[in-house]
C-alpha positions in Angstrom: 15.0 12.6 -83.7 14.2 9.3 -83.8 10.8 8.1 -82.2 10.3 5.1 -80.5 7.1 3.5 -80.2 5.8 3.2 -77.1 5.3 -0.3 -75.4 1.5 -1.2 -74.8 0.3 -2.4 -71.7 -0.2 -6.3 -71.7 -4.1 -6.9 -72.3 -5.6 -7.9 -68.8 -6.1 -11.8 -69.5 -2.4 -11.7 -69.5 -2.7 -10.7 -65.8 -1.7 -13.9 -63.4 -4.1 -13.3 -60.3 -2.6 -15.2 -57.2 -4.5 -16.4 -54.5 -2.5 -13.5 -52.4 -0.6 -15.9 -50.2 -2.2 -15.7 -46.6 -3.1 -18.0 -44.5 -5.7 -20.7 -45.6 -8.6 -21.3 -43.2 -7.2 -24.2 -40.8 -4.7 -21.3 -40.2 -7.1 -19.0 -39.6 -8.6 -21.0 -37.0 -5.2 -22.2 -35.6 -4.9 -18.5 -34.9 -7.7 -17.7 -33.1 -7.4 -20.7 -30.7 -4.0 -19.9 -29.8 -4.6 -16.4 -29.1 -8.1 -17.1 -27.3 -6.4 -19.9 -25.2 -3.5 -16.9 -24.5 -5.8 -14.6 -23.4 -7.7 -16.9 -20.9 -4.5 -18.7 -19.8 -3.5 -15.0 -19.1 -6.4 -14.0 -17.2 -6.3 -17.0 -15.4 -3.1 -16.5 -13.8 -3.0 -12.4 -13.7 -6.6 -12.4 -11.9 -5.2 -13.7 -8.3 -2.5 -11.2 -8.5 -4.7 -8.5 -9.4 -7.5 -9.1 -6.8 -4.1 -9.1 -3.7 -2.9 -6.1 -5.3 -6.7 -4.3 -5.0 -7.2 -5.8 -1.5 -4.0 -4.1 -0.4 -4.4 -1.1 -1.7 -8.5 -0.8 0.0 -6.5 -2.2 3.2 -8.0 -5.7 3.4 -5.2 -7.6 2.6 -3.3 -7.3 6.3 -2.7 -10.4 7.6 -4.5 -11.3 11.3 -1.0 -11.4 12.7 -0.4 -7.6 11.0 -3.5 -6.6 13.0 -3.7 -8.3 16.0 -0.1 -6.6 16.6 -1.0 -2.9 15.3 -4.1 -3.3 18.1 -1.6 -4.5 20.8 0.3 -1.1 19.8 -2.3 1.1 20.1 -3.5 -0.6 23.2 0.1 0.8 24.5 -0.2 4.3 23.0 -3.7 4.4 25.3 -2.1 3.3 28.5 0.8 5.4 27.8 -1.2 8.4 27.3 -3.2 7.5 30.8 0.1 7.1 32.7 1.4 10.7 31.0 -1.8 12.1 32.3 -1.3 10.5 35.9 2.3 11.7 35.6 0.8 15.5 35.1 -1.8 15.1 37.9 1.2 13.7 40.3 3.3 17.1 39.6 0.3 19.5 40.1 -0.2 17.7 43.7 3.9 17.6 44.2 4.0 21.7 43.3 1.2 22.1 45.6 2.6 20.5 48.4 6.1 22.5 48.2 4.0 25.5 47.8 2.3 24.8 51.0 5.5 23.7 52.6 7.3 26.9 51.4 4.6 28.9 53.4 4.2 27.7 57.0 6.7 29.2 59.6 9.5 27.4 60.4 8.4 25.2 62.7 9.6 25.2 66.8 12.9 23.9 67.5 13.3 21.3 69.9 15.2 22.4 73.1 18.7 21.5 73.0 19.9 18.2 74.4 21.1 19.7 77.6 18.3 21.2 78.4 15.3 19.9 79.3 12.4 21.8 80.5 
């Protein structure tokens, strides 16, 4: 068998170092502006949207129409529920009177028209 030598490693002056290619400093920076400026650009426009969406959620965010019409509503359901319970009292006092009606003696006839006393 034949035996080759093996190769040597190349001595480390040999070695090229290279700056490692990213971005210099003015890039850098470049960077972190834009994305700063992104972020409050961002916030900027996202706030009002998230404050409307909180509000209506907690129940603030009704309009004064919205309101003023769900307190005309229940304004109704109240004097609906007061003319139900007049409508109850006004059977009770209709079932009484047939009850008292259905109880008294037929009441005297009147003499017939030929007859007078």
């Amino acid at each position: 068998m034949l035996q080759t030598p093996m190769p040597t490693p190349p001595a480390p002056e040999a070695i090229i170092v290279s700056g490692g290619g990213g971005p210099s400093v003015l890039e850098a920076i470049s960077i972190c502006v834009i994305a700063v400026s992104f972020g409050f650009v961002a916030y900027k426009l996202l706030m009002p949207l998230v404050r409307a969406f909180a509000a209506r959620i907690e129940g603030r965010g009704a309009s004064p129409v919205l309101e003023q019409r769900v307190n005309e509503l229940q304004q109704q359901l109240a004097d609906a529920d007061a003319l139900q319970q007049r409508v109850a009292e006004l059977e009770e006092r209709l079932d009484f009177a047939e009850r008292l009606l259905a109880q008294r003696d037929e009441p005297a006839r009147l003499p017939a028209e030929g007859r007078r006393p």
